[in-house]
C-alpha positions in Angstrom: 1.4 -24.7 8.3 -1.1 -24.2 5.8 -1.1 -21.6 3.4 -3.8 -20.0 5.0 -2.2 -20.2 8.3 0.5 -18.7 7.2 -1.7 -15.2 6.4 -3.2 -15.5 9.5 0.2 -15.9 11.2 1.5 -12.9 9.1 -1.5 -10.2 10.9 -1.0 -11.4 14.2 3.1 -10.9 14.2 2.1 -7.3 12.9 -0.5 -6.7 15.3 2.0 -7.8 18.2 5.1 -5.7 17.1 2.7 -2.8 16.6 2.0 -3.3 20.7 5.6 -4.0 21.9 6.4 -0.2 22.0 2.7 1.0 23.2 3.2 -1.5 26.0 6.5 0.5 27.8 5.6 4.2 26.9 1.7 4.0 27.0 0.5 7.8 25.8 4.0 9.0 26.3 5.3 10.0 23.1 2.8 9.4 20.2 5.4 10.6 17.7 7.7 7.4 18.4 4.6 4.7 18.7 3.7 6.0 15.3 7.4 5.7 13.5 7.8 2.2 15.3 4.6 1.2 13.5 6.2 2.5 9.8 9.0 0.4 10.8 7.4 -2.7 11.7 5.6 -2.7 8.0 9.1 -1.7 6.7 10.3 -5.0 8.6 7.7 -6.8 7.4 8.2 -6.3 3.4 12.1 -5.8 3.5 12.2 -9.8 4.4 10.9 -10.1 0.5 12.7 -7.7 -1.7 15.1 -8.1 -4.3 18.3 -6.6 -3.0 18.1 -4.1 -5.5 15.4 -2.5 -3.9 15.9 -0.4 -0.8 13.1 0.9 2.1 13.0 3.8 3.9 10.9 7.3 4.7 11.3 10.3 3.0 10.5 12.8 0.1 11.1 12.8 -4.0 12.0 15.6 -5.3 11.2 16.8 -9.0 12.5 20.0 -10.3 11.1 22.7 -8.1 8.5 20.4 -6.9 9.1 18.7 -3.6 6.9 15.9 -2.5 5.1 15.7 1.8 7.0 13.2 3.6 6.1 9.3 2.8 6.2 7.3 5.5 7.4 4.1 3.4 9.0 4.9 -0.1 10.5 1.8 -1.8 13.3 2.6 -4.2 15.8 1.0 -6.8 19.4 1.0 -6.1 20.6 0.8 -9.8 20.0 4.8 -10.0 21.8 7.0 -8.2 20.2 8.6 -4.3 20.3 12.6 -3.8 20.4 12.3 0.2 20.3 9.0 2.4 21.1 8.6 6.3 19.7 5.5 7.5 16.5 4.8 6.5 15.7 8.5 5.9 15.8 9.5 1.6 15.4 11.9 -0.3 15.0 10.8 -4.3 14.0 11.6 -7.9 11.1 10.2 -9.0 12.6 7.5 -11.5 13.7 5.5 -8.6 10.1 5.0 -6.9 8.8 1.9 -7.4 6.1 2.1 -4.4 5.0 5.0 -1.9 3.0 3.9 0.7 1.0 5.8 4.1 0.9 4.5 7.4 -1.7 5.1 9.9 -2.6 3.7 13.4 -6.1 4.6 12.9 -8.5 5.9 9.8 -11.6 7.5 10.5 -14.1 8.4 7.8 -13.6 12.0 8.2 -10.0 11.8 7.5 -10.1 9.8 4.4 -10.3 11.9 1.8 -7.1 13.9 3.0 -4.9 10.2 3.7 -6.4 9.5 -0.1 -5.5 13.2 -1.6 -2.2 13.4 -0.4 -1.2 9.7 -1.9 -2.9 10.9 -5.3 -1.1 13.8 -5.6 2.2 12.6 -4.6 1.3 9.8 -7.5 0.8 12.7 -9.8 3.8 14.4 -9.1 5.9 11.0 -9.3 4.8 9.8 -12.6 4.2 12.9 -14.5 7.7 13.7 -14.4 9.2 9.9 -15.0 8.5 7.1 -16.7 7.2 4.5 -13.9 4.2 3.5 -12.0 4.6 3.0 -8.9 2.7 0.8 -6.6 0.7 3.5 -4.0 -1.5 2.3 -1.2 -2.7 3.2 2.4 -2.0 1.0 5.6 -3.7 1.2 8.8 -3.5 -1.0 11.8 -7.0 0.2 13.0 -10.3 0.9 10.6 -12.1 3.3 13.0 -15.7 2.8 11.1 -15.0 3.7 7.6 -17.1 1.3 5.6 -16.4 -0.1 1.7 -18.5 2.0 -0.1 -17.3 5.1 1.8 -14.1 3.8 1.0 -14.6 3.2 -2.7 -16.7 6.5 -3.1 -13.6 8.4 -1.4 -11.4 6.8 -3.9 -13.2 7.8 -6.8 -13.2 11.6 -5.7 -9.5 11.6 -4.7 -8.0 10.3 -7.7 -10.4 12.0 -10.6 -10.5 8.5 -12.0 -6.9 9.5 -13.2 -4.3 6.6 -14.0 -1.5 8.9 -12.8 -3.4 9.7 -9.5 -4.6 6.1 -8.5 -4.1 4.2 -5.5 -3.8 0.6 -5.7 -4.4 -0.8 -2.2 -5.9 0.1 0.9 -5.5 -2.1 4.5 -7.8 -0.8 7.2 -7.5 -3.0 10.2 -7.6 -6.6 10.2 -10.3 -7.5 7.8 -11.2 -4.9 5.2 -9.2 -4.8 2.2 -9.8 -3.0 -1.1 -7.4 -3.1 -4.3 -7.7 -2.0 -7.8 -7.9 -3.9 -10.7 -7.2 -3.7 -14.2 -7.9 -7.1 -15.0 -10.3 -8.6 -12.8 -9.6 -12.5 -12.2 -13.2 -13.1 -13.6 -11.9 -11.4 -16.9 -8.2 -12.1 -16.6 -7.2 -11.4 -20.3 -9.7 -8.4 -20.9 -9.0 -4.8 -19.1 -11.9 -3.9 -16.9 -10.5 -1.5 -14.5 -12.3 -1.0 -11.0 -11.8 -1.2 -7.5 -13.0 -3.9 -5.5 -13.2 -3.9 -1.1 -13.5 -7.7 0.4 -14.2 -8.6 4.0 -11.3 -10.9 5.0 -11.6 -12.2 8.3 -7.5 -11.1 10.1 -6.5 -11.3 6.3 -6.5 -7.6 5.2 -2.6 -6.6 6.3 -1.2 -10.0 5.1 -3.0 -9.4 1.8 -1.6 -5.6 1.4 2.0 -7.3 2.1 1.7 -9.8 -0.6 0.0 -7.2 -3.1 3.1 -5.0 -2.8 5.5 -7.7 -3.1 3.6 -9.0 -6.0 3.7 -5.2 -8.1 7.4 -5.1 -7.1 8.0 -8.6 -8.6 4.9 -9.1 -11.0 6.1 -11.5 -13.1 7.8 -14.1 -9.9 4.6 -14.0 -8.0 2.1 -15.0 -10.5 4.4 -17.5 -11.9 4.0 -19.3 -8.2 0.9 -17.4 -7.4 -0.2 -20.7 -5.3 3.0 -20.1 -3.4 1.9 -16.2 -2.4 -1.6 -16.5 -2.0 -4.0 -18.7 0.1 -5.4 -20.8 -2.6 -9.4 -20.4 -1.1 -8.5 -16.9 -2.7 -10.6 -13.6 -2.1 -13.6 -13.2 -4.4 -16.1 -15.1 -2.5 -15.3 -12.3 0.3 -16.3 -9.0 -1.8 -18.6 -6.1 -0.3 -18.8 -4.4 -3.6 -17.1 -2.6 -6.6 -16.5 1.1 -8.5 -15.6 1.1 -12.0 -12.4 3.0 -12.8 -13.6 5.0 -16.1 -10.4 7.2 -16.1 -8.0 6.4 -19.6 -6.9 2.8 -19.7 -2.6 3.0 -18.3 -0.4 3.0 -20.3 
């Protein structure tokens, strides 16, 4: 199997998990169908962590401040857990290391509020600790929201603010947009912006890989041949937003 294959292989598993439960209780219980699709993702990216990261659902909690419930919130074991039963958590923000949104289906007019709510719950994570976690939206269906809606969106939603940014977003099978602070064009000069491809049943394998890779940075770009198809992504861009917010720290 070719690397490439392998990507493509990757989107069709989690296209056909996302079905197996739609298939017995058709419009039945929407409330299930939508938790067995936040577990098949959880699946997905628990085969590739470190064991001393831990996935779940549930909320961080900072002082007074409670965050809404996240569907997938990846945390490290080292520190201790307020509340955990099964894959339900509640935790302080110095154990976040990614918080992530699951949707079957984005339309354009709902954007802005998926985008919002992972900006603030950014905010409230990393003004009170001292990490950056990975943040990013996942849907198994892109119900016509096009890249520059998508990169306009992001701009409004996160004020151009480092502590309110969203990495990656997966909206059906082909469009992907991530953020960069290093483009590869420029990869030893900051140049932060956010850039949507087209990639042809490549978006959700590509989401997978860039969470794995801001968990595990360092492993991933060491082998980065080993994570990513080697044809790479440029030469599938739509287009690009410059991130003018203060450079992270």
């Amino acid at each position: 199997m070719s690397d490439l294959d392998y990507f493509y292989s990757l989107t069709q598993e989690m296209s056909a998990l996302k079905n197996r439960v739609r298939h017995f209780i058709k419009d039945r219980h929407w409330l299930s169908d939508g938790l067995w699709k936040e577990s098949v993702l959880r699946a997905v990216l628990r085969r590739h962590l470190p064991r001393h990261l831990e996935i779940g659902s549930g909320f961080i909690v900072a002082g007074d401040e409670v965050s809404t419930q996240i569907d997938i919130l990846i945390y490290d074991t080292n520190y201790p857990i307020l509340f955990q039963d099964g894959d339900f958590v509640v935790v302080t923000p110095d154990l976040v290391r990614a918080i992530i949104e699951v949707k079957t289906s984005v339309e354009p007019s709902k954007l802005r509020s998926y985008f919002e709510k992972l900006a603030a719950v950014h905010f409230m994570t990393a003004s009170t600790a001292l990490c950056r976690p990975f943040v990013g939206l996942f849907s198994y269906e892109n119900a016509g929201c096009d890249h520059e809606a998508v990169l306009a969106t992001l701009a409004a939603s996160t004020r151009e603010a480092s502590r309110r940014n969203i990495h990656c977003i997966s909206l059906g099978d082909d469009d992907f947009t991530r953020f960069w602070y290093c483009p590869p064009e420029t990869p030893n000069r900051p140049n932060q912006l956010w850039r949507s491809y087209r990639l042809n049943q490549l978006a959700p394998a590509y989401f997978v890989h860039n969470v794995i890779e801001s968990l595990c940075q360092r492993s991933v770009l060491d082998n980065e041949h080993l994570w990513y198809p080697r044809q790479g992504k440029e030469r599938f861009t739509l287009g690009e937003r410059p991130f003018r917010g203060a450079p992270e720290a």
